[in-house]
C-alpha positions, 0 to 999 in steps of 0.5 A: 500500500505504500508504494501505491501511495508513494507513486500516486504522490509523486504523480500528483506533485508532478500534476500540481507542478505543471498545472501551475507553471506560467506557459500552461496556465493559459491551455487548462481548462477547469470544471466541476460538478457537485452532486448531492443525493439522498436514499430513505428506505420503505423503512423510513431509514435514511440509507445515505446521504452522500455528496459528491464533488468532481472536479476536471481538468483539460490540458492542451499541452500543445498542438500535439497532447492533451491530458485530461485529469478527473478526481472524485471526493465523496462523503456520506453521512451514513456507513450504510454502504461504505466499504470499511469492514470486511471486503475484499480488496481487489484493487491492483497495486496502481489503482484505489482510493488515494484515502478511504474512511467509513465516510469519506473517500478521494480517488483519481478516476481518470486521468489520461493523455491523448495523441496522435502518432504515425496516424494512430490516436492513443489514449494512455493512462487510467480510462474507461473503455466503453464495448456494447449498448445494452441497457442494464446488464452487460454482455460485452461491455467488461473491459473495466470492473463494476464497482457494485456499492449500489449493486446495479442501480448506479450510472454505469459511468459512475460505477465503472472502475477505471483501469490503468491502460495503453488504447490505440485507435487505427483508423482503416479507410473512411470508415473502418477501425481497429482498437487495440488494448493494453491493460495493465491494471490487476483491478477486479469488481468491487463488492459491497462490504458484509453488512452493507445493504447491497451485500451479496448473498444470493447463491447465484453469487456466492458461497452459501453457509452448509450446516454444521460446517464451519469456514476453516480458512479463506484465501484471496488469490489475485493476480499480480504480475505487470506483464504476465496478469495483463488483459489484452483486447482488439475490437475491428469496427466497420460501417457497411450498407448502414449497419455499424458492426464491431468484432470483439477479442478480449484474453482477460481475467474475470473480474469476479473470483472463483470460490473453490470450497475443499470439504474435510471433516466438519470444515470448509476451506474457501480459495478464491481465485480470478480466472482467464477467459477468451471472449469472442464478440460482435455487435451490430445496430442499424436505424430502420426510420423510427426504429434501431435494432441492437444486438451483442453476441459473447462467446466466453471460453470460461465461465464458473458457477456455483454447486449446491451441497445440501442434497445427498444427491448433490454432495459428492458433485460438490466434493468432486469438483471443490463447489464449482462447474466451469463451462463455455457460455453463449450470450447475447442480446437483441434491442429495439428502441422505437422513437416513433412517439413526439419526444419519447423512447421505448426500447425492449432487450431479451438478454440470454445466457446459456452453459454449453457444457452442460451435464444433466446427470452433474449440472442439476447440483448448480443454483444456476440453470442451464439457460438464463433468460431476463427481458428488459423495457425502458421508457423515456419521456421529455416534456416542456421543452426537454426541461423535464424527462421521465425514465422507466426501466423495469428488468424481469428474470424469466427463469426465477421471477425476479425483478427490477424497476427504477423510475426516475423524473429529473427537472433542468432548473438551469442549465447548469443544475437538474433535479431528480426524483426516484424509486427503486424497487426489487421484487423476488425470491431472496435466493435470485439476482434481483430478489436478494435485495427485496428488502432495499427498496428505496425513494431517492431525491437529488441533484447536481450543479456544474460549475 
């Protein structure tokens, strides 16, 4: 930790140093926004009141280099959904809060530096690397880790953890390219904290308590190397006959670990491990007049998922393969936005997910099923002018019958300050994805001012 701080610091000072030196004053450009938002439960508890301040700072350092710094700040009166306690702290060396407490926190969300070289555009340093369009779940989009303090509900910019990268740009032609990524950032998904409202305790996602065993050890194996543990990622994009389609590689880790479990006598031992995969992906979208249809495709090489012990069907399945299935999985999404309404948008997307390696005679023993199925519908509406919008998005688990709805009315006062109102709702079994967090839900009221 104290070479992480050490190099931030250093960073940092070289920053400051060039920020305020006479020839670069006159290319900086600042701006900030501050963000205010308060969270009451069905419960009548306040489960936080947060503030947050963004500050960003554009360079041009000349004609050829640009650099952009983005910092974040964030204080919460509650510790509701804070992260001190017991976690799992799956931040690479290089990446993390600069300080973190149960209420405050500062970190370098981005900072980068563009430029253009022998043709190609290069952006290198910490960023976020945006793949797919799909609203709400992600089948392509993995190149950054998801911080899942507010498990989903957070904006997908906001929850995303920036990674330390080299992202080349080539163009091919009048409109074809070809991305290449260098990841060198060893930074998973960041879980809430036990306790925390946003805890995950599904099975889907965890390891479950097995009666009358105890938890003998627990072991967090994380990848470490520069070189060795980096993720490399290529995406070609084309534009052809009005189609705008992108083929996808990623050889990456996967930003959730692996709970092996060895059972012995009346224990278990617990070894979490990140694990590679290749992902294969395409993406395509067209506009057909009022209507676009989307569509996402993943093909991963590995996937992992959880046994279930409790059955004397179940259990030597659970011993032999230590709690945990591997299999290849096919996902995809298809998309269709409908825009045919005066200021308002419908869209609809069937998300699917199925283990290709599965074994009835083994796979009966997972809490996940074979073919994982959930649909999504998101309605937006402006009214006056653009002043006032209203946005539904409802998500439903076809195969456990759980959901999601978030609605939210968000008012432009000025320019330069909106105003919102919002609810969050979960519906389900406790044991499913949305179901978990039956008991969360919440009346969100906010706003934000850029200055």
């Amino acid at each position: 930790m104290s070479n992480k701080n050490s190099i931030i610091q250093a960073v940092l000072g070289g920053l400051v140093t060039a920020l305020f030196s006479s020839t670069s004053i006159a290319n900086v450009e600042l701006s900030s926004t501050w963000q205010t938002e308060v969270a009451i439960t069905d419960e009548s508890r306040v489960q936080k009141l947060e503030s947050i301040w963004q500050p960003e700072v554009n360079w041009s350092i000349n004609d050829a280099f640009d650099m952009t710094f983005i910092g974040r700040l964030r204080f919460d009166t509650q510790e509701k959904l804070g992260y001190q306690g017991d976690r799992l702290d799956t931040y690479g060396s290089l990446n993390g809060p600069v300080y973190e407490g149960s209420n405050a926190d500062f970190e370098i969300r981005e900072w980068y530096l563009d430029t253009e070289l022998a043709g190609v555009f290069w952006r290198l340093g910490k960023q976020q690397v945006v793949w797919g369009q799909a609203d709400g779940l992600k089948i392509l989009d993995v190149i950054n880790p998801q911080s899942y303090r507010e498990f989903i509900l957070d904006d997908f910019d906001d929850s995303r953890i920036p990674l330390w990268m080299i992202n080349a740009e080539i163009p091919i032609g009048d409109d074809d390219s070809l991305q290449f990524l260098w990841v060198v950032d060893q930074s998973y998904h960041r879980f809430a904290n036990n306790g925390s409202d946003y805890q995950f305790t599904s099975p889907l996602l965890v390891p479950q308590a097995i009666a009358g065993i105890d938890i003998a050890s627990f072991e967090l194996n994380k990848p470490g190397k520069l070189l060795k543990d980096s993720d490399l990622g290529l995406r070609y994009s084309k534009f052809y006959h009005g189609w705008d389609l992108t083929f996808n590689y990623l050889y990456h880790y996967l930003d959730s670990p692996v709970f092996y479990q060895q059972l012995s006598d009346n224990s278990v031992a617990i070894d979490a491990k990140y694990q590679r995969s290749h992902l294969f992906g395409l993406a395509a979208s067209k506009a057909f007049d009022a209507w676009t249809i989307r569509s996402e495709i993943g093909y991963s090489t590995d996937s992992y998922h959880l046994l279930n012990p409790d059955s004397k069907q179940n259990s030597k399945a659970f011993v032999d393969y230590q709690g945990i299935r591997h299999s290849k999985d096919l996902s995809s999404v298809i998309g269709l936005d409908w825009q045919g309404l005066e200021d308002a948008m419908i869209s609809i997307q069937w998300f699917q997910s199925s283990l290709l390696d599965y074994d009835n005679d083994i796979d009966n023993a997972m809490y996940r099923p074979k073919d994982n199925q959930i649909f999504s519908f998101l309605y937006q509406q402006n009214f006056a002018n653009e002043t006032w919008q209203l946005e539904v998005l409802a998500m439903y688990g076809v195969d456990q019958s759980d959901n999601s709805m978030q609605i939210e009315l968000s008012h432009m006062l000025e320019d330069n300050i909106e105003l919102w109102l919002g609810v969050d709702l979960f519906g389900g079994d406790q044991h499913s994805l949305f179901g978990q967090f039956n008991d969360t839900d919440r009346l969100v009221l906010g706003f934000e001012w850029g200055f």
